[in-house]
C-alpha positions as CSV (number, residue, x, y, z in Angstrom):
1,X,-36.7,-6.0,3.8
2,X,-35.6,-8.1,0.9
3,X,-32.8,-11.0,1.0
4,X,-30.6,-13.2,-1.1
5,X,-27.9,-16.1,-0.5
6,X,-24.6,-15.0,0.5
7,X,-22.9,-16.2,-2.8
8,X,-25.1,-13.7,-5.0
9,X,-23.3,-10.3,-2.9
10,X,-21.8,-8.3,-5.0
11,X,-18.0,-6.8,-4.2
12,X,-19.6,-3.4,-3.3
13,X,-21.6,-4.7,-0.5
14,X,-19.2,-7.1,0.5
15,X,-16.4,-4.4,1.2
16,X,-19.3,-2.7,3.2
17,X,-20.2,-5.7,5.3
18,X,-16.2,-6.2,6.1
19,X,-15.9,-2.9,7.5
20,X,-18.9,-3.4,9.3
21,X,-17.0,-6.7,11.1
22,X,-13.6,-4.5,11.6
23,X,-15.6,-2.1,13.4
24,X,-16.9,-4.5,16.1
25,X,-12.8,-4.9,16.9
26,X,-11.1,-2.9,19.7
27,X,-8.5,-1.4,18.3
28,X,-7.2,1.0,20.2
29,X,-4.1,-0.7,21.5
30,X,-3.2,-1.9,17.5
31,X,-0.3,-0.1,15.5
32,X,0.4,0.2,11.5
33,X,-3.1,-1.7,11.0
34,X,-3.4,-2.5,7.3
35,X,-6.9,-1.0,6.8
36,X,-7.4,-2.3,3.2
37,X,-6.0,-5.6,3.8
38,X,-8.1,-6.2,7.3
39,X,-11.0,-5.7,5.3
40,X,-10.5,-7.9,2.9
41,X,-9.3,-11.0,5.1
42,X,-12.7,-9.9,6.9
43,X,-14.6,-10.3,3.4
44,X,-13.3,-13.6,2.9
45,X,-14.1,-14.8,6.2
46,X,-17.6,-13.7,4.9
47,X,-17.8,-15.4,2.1
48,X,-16.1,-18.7,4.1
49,X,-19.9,-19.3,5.3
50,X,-20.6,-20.3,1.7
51,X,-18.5,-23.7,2.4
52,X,-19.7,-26.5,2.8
53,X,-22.9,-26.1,0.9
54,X,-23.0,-28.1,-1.9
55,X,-26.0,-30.2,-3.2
56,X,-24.8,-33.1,-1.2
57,X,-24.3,-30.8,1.9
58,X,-28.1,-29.7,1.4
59,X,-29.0,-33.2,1.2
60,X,-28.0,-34.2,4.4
61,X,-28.9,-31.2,6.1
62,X,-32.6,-31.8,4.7
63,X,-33.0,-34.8,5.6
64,X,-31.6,-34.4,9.0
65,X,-33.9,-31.6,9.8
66,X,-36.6,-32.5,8.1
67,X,-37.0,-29.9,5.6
68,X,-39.6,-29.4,3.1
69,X,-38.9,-29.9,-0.4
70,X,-41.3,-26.1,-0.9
71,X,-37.9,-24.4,1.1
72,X,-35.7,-23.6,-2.0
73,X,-31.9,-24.4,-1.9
74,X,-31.0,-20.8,-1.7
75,X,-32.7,-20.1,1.6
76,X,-30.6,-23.2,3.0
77,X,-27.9,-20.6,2.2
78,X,-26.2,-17.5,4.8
79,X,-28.4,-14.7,3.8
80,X,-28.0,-11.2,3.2
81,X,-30.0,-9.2,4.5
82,X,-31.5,-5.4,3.4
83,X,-33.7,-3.6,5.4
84,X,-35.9,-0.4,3.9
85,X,-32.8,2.1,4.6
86,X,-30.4,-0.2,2.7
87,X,-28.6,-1.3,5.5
88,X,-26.6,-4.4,4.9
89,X,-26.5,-7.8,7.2
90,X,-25.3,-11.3,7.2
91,X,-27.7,-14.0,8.7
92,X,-26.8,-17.9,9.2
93,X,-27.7,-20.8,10.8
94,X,-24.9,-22.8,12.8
95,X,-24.7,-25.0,15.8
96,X,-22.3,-24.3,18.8
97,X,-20.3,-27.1,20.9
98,X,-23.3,-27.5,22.8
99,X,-25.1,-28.7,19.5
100,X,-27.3,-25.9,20.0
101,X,-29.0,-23.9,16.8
102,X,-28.0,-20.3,16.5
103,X,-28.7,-17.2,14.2
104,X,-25.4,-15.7,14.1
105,X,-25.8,-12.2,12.7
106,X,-23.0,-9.5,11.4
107,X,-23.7,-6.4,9.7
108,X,-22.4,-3.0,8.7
109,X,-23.4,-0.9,11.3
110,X,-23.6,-1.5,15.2
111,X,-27.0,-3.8,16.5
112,X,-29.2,-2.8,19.0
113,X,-31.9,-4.7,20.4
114,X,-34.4,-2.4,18.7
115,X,-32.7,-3.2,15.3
116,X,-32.1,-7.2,16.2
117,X,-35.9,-7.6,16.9
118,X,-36.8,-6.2,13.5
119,X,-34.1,-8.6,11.4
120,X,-34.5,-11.2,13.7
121,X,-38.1,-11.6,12.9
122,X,-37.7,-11.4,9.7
123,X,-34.8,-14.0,9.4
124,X,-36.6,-16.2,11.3
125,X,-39.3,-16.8,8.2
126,X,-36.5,-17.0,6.3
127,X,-35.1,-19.7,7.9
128,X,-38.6,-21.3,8.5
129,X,-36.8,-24.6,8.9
130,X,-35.4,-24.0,12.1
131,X,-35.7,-23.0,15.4
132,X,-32.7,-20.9,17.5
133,X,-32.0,-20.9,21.0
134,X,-29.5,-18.3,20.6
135,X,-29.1,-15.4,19.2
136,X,-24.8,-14.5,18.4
137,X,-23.6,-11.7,17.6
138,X,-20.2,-9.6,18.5
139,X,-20.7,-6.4,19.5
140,X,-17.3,-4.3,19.7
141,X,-15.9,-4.6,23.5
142,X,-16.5,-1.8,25.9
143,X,-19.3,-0.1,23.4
144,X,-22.8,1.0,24.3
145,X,-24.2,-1.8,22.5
146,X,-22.0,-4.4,24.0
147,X,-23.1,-3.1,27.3
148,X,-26.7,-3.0,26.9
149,X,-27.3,-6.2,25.3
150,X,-24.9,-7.9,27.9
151,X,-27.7,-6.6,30.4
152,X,-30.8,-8.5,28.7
153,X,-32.0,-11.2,30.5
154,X,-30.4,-14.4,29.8
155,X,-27.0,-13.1,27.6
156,X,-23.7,-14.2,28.1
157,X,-20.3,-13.4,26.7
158,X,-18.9,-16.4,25.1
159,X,-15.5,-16.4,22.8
160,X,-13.5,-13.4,23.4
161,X,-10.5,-12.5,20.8
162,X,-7.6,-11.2,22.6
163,X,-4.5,-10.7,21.0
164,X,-1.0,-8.4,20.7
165,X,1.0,-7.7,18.3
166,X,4.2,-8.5,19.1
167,X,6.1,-5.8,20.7
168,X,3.7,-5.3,23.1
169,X,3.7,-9.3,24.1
170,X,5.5,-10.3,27.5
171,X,8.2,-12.8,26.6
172,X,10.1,-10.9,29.7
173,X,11.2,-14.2,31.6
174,X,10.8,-16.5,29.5
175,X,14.3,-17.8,29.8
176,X,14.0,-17.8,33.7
177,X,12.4,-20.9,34.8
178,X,12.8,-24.7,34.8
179,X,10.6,-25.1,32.2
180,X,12.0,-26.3,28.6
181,X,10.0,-26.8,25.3
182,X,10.4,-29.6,22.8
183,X,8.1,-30.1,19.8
184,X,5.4,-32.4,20.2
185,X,5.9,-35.9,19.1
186,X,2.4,-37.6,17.8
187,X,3.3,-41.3,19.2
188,X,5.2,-40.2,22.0
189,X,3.0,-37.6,23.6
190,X,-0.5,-38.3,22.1
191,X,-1.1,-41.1,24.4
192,X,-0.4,-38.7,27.3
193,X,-1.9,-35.5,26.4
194,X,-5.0,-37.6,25.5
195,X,-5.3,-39.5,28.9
196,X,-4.4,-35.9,30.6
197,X,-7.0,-34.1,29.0
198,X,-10.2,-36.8,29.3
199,X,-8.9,-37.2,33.1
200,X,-9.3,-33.1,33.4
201,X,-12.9,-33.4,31.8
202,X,-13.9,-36.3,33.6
203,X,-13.5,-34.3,37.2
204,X,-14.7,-31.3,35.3
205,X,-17.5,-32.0,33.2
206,X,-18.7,-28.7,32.9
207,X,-15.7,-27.6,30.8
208,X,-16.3,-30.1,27.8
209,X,-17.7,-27.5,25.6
210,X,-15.6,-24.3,26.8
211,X,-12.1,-25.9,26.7
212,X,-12.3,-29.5,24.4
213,X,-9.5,-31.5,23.9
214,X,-8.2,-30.8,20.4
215,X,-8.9,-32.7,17.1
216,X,-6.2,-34.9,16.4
217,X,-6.0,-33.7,13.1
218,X,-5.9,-30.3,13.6
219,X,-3.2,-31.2,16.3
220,X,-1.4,-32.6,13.1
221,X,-1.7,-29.7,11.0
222,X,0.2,-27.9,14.0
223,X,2.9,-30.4,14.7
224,X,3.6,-30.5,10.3
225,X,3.9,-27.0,10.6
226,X,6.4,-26.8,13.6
227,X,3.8,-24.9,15.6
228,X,3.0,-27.8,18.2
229,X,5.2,-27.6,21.6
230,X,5.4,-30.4,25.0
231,X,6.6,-28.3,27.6
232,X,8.5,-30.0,30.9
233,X,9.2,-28.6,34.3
234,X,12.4,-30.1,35.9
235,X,12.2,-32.8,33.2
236,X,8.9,-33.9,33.7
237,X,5.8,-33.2,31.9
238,X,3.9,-30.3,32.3
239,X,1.4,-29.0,29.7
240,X,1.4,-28.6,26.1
241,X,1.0,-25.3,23.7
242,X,-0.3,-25.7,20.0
243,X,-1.1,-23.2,17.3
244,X,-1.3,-22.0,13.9
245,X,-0.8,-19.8,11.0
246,X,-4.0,-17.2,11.0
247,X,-3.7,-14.1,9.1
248,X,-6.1,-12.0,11.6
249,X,-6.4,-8.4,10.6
250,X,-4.1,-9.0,8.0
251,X,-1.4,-9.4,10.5
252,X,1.1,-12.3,9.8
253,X,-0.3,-14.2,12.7
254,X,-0.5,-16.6,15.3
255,X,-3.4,-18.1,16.7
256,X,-2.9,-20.4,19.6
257,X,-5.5,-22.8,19.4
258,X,-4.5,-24.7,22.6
259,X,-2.7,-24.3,26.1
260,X,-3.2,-27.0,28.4
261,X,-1.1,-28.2,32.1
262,X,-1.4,-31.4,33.8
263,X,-3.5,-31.8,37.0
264,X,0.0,-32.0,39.4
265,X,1.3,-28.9,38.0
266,X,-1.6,-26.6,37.7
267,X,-1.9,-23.2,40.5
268,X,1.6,-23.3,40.4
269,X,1.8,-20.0,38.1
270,X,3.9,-22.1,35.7
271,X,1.3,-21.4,33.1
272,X,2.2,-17.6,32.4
273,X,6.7,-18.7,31.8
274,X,5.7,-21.7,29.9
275,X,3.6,-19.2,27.1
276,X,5.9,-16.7,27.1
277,X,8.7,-19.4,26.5
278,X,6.2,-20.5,23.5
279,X,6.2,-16.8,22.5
280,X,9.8,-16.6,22.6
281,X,10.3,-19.5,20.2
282,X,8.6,-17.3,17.3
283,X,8.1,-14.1,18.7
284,X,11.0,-13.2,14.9
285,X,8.1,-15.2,13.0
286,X,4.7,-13.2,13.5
287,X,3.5,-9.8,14.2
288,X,0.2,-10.8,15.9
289,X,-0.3,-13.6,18.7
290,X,-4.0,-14.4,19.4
291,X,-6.5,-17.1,21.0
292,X,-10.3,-17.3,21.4
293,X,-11.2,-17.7,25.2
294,X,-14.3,-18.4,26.6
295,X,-15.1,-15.2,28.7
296,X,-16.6,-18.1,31.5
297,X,-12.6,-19.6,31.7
298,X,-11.7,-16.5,34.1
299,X,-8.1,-18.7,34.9
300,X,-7.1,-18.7,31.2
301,X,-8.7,-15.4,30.8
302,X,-6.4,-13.7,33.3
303,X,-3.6,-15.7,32.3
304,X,-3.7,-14.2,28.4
305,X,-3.9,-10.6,30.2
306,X,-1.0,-11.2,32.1
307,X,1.3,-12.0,28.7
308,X,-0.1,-8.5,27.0
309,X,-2.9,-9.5,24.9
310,X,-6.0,-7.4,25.2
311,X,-9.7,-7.9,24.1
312,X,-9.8,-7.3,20.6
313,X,-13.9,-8.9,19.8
314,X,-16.5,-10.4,22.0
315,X,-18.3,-13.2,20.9
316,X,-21.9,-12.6,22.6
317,X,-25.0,-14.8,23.4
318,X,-28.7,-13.6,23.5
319,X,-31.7,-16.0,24.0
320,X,-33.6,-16.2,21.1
321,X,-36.6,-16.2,22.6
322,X,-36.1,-12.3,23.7
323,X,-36.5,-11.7,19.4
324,X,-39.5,-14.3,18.6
């Protein structure tokens, strides 16, 4: 095996790593797909792991790990990976919510365990400055693969994509309930959404890391760009839907980054009409409506089902320790 930072790829090998990462998608139930242009949105998603590291980036990340000054700058780098046969990967080092270390690991054609122990060994001397506990990759939904390494001791799902494009997305009633939409006002609602939210993690702690309240910047970004909606059940408040421009598969899309309900409203099935009414506000605007989910949030899980979206990509979990 050989490898090199991520910023050295050539276009070639790029374009081969992007279809790699298009093929892990389920895309049976998508239309008109824009193959060339998925691809490249996928390449520059790539080549997005390349931010944030500059000298000063390196720096801090030294120090804070401790690294030795014999570890060259380019191994601090996402790393592409060749194996004897050619075959192509993308290896780097990240951190989930939980502040854990991960290898996160794409690559042209579909991993199996057999093929995982052989490039995670070897990544893990390149990457000599750190330990994983986990092991991420995203096998495409309802494959062989996906199915074996979900049996391995220890692996769990984790973000799972799941999206429609837009005629197939249920806006049906959205016009039939009590429930009415204004857009999100930063003094106004801020104060409430925020107490809302850290009452809902205080009395369920376990959900900090799977469902976060949202940054109030990016919560910002959203409201600037007239994608941030309070929603209110017989005048009085019930939840709150933000989003944001995301050009997933090259669709002109959607991405709804949050969807939350306040403790006195929620298992009242008023969480299915008040996304659709969020649908139906820009259901002329985009082709593609999408979230990430964590595959443990079954009530949010169900709920994205019931509006049309399917699983599109599974974000997947494996202990590291099953590789080293």
């Amino acid at each position: 095996m050989r490898h090199y930072p991520l910023y050295k790829i050539d276009e070639v090998r790029l374009r081969r790593l992007g279809v790699g990462v298009i093929n892990t998608y389920n895309l049976t139930h998508i239309t008109n797909l824009d193959t060339e242009k998925a691809i490249n949105k996928e390449c520059l998603d790539l080549l997005a792991l390349n931010d944030d590291c500059t000298r000063d980036d390196f720096i801090e990340l030294r120090q804070r790990r401790n690294i030795s000054d014999d570890v060259p700058d380019d191994d601090l780098f996402a790393q592409v990976i060749e194996d004897n046969n050619g075959n192509l990967f993308v290896a780097s080092v990240c951190r989930n919510d939980d502040d854990e270390t991960m290898f996160e690991i794409f690559s042209e054609h579909s991993l199996t365990e057999a093929v995982l122990k052989e490039v995670v060994a070897y990544i893990s001397e390149v990457f000599c400055w750190c330990t994983p506990v986990h092991i991420c990759v995203w096998p495409a939904p309802e494959s062989p693969q996906v199915q074996h390494l979900q049996s391995l001791l220890g692996a769990r799902a984790v973000d799972s994509l799941l999206g429609s494009q837009t005629p197939l997305l249920d806006v049906s009633d959205a016009l039939k309930t009590d429930i009415s939409l204004q857009p999100f006002e930063l003094e106004k609602d801020w104060p409430w959404y925020e107490q809302e939210y850290n009452q809902f993690l205080t009395e369920n702690p376990a959900m900090a890391n799977i469902v976060p309240i949202s940054d109030k910047e990016e919560l910002i970004e959203s409201i600037e760009a007239g994608l941030c909606s309070m929603a209110f059940y017989q005048n009085q408040p019930l939840g709150m839907v933000m989003g944001e421009v995301s050009e997933e598969l090259g669709f002109d899309g959607l991405l709804v980054s949050d969807i939350f309900i306040t403790k006195q409203f929620r298992g009242q099935g008023l969480a299915s009409p008040m996304q659709r009414l969020y649908y139906q506000q820009y259901i002329k605007d985009f082709e593609f409506f999408f979230g990430y989910i964590d595959a443990s949030n079954r009530p949010s899980y169900q709920n994205a089902l019931k509006q049309g979206r399917k699983l599109l990509r599974q974000e997947l979990y494996l202990p590291a320790q099953l590789f080293l």
